[in-house]
C-alpha atoms as one frame of an Amber mdcrd trajectory, in Angstrom:
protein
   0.000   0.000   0.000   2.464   2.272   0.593   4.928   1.936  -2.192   1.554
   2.385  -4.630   1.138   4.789  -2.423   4.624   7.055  -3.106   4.721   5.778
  -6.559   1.854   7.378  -7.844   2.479  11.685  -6.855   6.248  11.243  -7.668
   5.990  14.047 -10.730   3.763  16.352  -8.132   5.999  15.637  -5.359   9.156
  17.249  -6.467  10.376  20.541  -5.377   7.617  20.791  -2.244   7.702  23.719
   0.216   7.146  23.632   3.926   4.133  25.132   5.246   1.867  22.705   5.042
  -1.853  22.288   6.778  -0.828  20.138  10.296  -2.295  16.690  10.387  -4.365
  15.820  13.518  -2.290  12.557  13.338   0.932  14.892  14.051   2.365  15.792
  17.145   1.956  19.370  17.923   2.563  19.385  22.309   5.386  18.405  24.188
   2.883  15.697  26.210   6.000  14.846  28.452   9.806  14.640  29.893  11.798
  11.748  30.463  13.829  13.420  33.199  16.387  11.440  34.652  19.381  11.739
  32.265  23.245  13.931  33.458  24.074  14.735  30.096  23.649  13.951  26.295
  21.218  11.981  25.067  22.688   9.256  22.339  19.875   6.862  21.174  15.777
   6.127  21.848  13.626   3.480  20.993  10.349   2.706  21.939   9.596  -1.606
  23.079   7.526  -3.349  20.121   4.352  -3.158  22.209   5.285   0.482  22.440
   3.832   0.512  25.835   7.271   1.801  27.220  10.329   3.672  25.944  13.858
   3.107  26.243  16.476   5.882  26.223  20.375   5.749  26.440  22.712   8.656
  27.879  26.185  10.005  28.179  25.789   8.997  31.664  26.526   5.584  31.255
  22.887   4.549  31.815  19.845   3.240  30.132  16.252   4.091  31.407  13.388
   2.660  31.162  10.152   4.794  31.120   6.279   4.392  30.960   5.922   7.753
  28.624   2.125   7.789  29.159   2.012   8.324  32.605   2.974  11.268  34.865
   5.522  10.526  37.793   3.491  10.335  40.791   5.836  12.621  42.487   4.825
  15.747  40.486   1.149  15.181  40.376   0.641  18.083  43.152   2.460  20.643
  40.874   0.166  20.119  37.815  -0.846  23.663  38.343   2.623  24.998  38.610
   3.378  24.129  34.925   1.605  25.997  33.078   3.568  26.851  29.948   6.767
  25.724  31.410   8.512  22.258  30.846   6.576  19.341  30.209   5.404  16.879
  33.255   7.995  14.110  34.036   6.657  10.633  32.761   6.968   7.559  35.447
  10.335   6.017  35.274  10.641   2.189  35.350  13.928   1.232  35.514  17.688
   2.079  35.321  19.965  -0.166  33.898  23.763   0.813  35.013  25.633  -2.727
  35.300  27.792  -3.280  32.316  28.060   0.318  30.987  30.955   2.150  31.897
  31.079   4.356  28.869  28.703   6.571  27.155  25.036   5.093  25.909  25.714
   5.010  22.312  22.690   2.848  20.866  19.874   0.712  22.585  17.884  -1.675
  20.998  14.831  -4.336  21.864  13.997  -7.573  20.960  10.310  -7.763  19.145
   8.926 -10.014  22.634  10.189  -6.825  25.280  12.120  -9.259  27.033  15.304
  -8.168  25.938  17.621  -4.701  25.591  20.570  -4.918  23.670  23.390  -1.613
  24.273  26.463  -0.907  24.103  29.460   0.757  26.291  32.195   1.542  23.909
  33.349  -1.217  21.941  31.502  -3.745  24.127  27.332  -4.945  23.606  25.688
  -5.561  27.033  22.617  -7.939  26.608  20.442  -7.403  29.641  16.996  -8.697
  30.812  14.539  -6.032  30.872  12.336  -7.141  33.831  14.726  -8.711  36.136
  18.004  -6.276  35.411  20.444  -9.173  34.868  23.275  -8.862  32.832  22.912
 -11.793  30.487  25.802 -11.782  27.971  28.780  -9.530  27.295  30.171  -9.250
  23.817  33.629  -7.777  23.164  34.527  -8.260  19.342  34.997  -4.928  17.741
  38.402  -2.279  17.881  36.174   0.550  17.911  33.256   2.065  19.307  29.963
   0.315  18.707  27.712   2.779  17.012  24.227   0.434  16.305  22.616  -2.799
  17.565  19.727  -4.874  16.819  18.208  -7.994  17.474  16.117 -10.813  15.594
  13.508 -12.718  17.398  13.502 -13.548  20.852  16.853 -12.138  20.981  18.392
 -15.510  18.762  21.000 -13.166  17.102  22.782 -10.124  18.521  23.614  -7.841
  15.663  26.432  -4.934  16.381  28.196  -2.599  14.030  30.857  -0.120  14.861
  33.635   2.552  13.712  36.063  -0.500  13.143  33.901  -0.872   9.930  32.506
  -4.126  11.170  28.886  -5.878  11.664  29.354  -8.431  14.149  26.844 -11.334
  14.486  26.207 -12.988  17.924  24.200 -16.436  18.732  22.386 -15.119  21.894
  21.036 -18.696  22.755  24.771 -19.882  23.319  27.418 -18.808  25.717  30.162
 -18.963  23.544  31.289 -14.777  23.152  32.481 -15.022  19.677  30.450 -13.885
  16.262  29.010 -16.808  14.705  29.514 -14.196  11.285  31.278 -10.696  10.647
  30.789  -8.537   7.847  33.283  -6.492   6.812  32.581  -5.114   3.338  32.163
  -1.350   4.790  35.052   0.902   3.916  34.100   3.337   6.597  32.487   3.322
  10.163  28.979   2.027  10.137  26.404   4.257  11.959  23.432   2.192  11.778
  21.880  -1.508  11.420  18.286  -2.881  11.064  16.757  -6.200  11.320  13.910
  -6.568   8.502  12.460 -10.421   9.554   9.171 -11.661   7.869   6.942 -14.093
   9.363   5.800 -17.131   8.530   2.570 -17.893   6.798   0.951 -20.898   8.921
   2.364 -21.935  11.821   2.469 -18.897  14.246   5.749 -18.473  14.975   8.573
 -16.134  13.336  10.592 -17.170  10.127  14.280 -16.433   9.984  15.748 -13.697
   9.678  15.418 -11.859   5.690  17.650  -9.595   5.682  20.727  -7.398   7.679
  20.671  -3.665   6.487  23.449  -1.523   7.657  24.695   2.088   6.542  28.252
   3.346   6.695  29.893   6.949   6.501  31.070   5.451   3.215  27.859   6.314
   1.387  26.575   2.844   1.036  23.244   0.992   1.913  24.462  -2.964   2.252
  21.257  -5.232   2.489  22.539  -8.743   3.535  20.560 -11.752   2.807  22.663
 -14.229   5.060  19.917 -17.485   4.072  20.614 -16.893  -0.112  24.112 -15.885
   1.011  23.507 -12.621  -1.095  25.076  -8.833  -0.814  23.540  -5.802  -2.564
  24.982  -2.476  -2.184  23.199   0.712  -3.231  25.822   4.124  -3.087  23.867
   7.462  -2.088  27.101   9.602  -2.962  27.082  10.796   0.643  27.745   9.826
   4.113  25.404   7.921   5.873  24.562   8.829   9.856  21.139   7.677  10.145
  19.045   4.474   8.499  14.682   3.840   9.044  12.591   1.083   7.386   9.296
   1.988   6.154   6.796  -0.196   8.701   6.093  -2.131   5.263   9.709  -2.947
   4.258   9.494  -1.593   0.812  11.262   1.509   1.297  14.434   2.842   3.404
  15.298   5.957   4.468  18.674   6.988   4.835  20.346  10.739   6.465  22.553
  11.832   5.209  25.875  14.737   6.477  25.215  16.412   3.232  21.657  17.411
   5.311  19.541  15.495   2.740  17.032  12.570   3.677  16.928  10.104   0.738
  14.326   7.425   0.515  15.111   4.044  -1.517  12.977   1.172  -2.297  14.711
  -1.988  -0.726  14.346  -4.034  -3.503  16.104  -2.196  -6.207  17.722   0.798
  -4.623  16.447   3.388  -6.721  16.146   6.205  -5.416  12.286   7.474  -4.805
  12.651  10.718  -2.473  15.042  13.524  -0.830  13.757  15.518   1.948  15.713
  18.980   3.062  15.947  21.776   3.497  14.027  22.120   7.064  16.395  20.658
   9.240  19.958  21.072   9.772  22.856  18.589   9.546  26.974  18.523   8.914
  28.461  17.772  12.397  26.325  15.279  14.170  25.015  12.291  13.668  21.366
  12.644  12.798  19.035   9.887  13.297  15.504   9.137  11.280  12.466   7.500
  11.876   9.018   6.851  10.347   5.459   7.248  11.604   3.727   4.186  12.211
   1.252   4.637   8.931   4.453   5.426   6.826   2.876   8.460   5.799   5.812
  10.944   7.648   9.462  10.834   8.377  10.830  12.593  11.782  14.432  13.724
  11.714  16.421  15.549  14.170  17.840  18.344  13.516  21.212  20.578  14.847
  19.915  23.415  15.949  17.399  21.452  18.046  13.991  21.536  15.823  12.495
  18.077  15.282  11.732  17.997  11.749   8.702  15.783  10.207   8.904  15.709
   6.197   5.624  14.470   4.262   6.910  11.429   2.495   4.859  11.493  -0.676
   4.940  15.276  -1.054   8.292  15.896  -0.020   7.680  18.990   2.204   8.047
  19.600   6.309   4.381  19.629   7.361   5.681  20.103  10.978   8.644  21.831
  12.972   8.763  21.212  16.977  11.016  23.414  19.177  11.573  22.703  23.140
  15.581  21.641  22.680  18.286  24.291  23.073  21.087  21.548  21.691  21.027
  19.447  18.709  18.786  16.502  18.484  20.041  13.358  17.049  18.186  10.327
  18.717  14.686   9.838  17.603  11.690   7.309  17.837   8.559   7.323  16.423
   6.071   5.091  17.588   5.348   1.423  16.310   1.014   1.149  16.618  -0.722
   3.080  14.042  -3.215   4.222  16.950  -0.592   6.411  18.621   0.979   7.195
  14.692   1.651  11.189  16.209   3.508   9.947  19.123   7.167  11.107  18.965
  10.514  10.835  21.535  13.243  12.958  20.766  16.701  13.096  22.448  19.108
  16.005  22.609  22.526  17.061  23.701  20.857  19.559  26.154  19.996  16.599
  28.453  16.230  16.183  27.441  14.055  13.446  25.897  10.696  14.868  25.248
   7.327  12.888  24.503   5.262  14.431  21.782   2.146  13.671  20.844  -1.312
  14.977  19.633  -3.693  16.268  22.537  -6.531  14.545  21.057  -3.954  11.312
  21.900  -2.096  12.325  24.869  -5.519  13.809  26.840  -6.765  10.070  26.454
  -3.127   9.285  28.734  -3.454   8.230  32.368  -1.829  11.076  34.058  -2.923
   9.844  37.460
C-alpha cells in the first residue's frame, strides 16, 4: 500500500515547500519529559508493544520509562506548569551494570524481554524485567555505534567505527560472532533487522535480511539465508538508516543534510527531503510514523523535523531543545501514529504527541 502509495504523486511531489496544513495525526505538544538523564542523550527506541520507551545517555545509563504516565511525584504541581517544561513521565527502571562508557545505541527484541546496548566497543545484553546482565560481547576495535536484534533475541547484531557488523548467537554462551561482515570501507552508523513471518504456523521465520549504513555512502542489504550482498551508493555519508513499517522503502540521512528514501528491492532512489532541518556535524538519526505516511528527523539546531513522504515537504517543525537533536523514535502502533521521543545534547528526551492522543493518557 504504501509503495503504490509514493509511486503514484512522484511528478507532483518534487520541489515541495514547507508550510503545510498540520495533520491531527501529528504531534503538535510536548505531552512529556523523560527526566532522569546527566548529560547527552545518544539513542531512543520505543519496546515493540510500544507501551514503554527506552532511552540511552552520556551517563553511562539506560532508562526505562512508561511515557504515558505522569511521575506520581509531580502530580501536586500540575498547576505549577503551566507553559513551562513538560510533566515528568513515570520512570521504570535504570539499567547501570555493564556500561561504563557513554550510551551510544539501545535496541529491543520484538517479545520486550530483551535490551541490547552498548558501552564503547563492548554490547551488554540485559533482561529487561529482572536487570540481569545476560551476555557480554567484546569483538569490535572501535566504538559500537548500532545494535539490533532478531527474534527472541536468537541473534545479537552490532556494528561499529572498526567498519565491522558483528553477528552474535544469543542462545549460546560462547562470546564469539558466529559471522562478521566487513565489506564497509568506513564506520557504520546504523543496522536494522527486517524479519518476515511465517505464513501458517504462528511463529517467526528467519531472519530476511541485515541492512546496515556506513559513513562510506553505502546501503548494504545482507541476505545471510541466499548468502547474497547488494549495495546501493547514495554519494554521501550515511549517519542515520529507518525502514518503512512495510519494508518496501528505506530511508537513509545523510551529512550532506539530505534525507533520501530508496525502495529496498532495487535501490532506486524514490525521495530527498531537506531543506528544514539542519545537519553537517552530528550524527542525525531518522524515523518513520507508524502509517508510513511521515518521516521525523532531528535536527542541529534542536527543531524536530517531520517531512511528508509522498509530497516531499516539512508539514511540521517542533522546538523545546536548546542543543542538537540526534536520537529519535517514532512510535510502532498506528493508533498512537503522532507519538514522537526525541533526544538532545541539552539533556532532554521529550514525549510528543497529539492532545486529542495524549488527553486520552493516564496522568494519574
Amino acid at each position: 500500500f504504501f509503495f503504490s502509495l509514493l509511486k503514484r504523486p512522484m511528478a507532483l511531489a518534487q520541489g515541495g515547500k514547507a508550510g503545510g496544513k498540520v495533520s491531527p495525526s501529528l504531534p503538535s505538544v510536548p505531552a512529556a519529559q523523560l527526566v532522569g538523564h546527566d548529560g547527552p542523550i545518544l539513542d531512543v527506541a520505543f519496546t515493540n508493544d510500544g507501551k514503554y520507551a527506552i532511552t540511552g545517555g552520556n551517563d553511562r545509563t539506560v532508562r526505562l520509562w512508561n511515557h504515558t504516565r505522569i511521575d506520581p511525584g509531580y502530580v501536586a504541581d500540575v498547576e505549577k506548569h503551566g507553559d513551562g517544561p513538560p510533566l515528568p513521565a513515570l520512570p521504570i527502571q535504570t539499567y547501570t551494570d555493564g556500561h561504563s562508557h557513554p550510551v551510544a545505541a539501545v535496541a529491543v527484541d520484538p517479545q520486550s524481554t530483551t535490551l541490547v546496548s552498548t558501552s564503547d566497543r563492548t554490547v551488554v545484553v540485559t533482561d529487561i524485567v529482572s536487570k540481569r546482565v545476560k551476555r557480554r560481547f567484546h569483538s569490535h576495535s572501535g566504538r559500537v555505534n548500532a545494535v539490533a536484534c532478531s527474534n527472541n533475541a536468537e541473534t545479537i547484531i552490532s556494528a561499529g567505527y572498526d567498519g565491522k557488523v558483528c553477528l552474535f548467537d544469543g542462545r549460546s554462551w560462547n562470546a564469539a560472532p558466529i559471522q562478521t561482515l566487513d565489506e564497509a570501507k568506513d564506520s557504520i552508523t546504523a543496522v536494522s533487522v527486517w524479519q518476515q513471518q511465517k505464513q501458517q504456523g504462528g511463529s517467526a521465520g528467519a531472519t530476511a535480511e541485515i541492512i546496515t549504513a556506513s559513513v562510506d555512502g553505502v546501503v548494504r542489504y545482507y541476505d545471510l539465508r541466499m548468502g547474497q550482498i547488494r549495495c546501493d551508493d547514495v554519494g554521501h555519508a550515511i549517519t542515520g538508516l529507518a525502514l518503512t513499517n512495510d519494508g518496501h522503502c528505506a530511508a537513509v540521512s545523510c551529512l550532506d543534510g539530505t534525507i533520501r528514501l530508496v525502495e529496498r528491492k532495487t535501490g532506486e532512489l524514490l525521495h530527498q527531503y531537506s531543506g528544514a532541518h539542519q545537519a553537517g556535524n552530528y550524527g542525525l538519526q531518522v524515523s518513520f510514523t507508524a502509517d508510513d505516511s511521515n518521516v521525523v528527523s532531528g535536527s542541529e539546531d534542536g527543531s524536530v523535523i517531520i517531512y511528508d513522504v509522498v509530497e516531499g515537504n516539512a508539514v511540521q517543525t517542533l522546538k523545546r531543545h536548546t542543543r542538537p537533536v540526534c536520537a529519535i523514535a517514532a512510535h510502532p502502533k498506528r493508533e498512537q501514529t503522532s507519538v514522537v521521543i526525541s533526544g538532545g545534547y541539552d539533556g532532554n528526551a521529550i514525549v510528543w504527541a497529539n492532545p486529542l492522543v495524549s488527553s486520552k493518557w493516564d496522568r494519574s
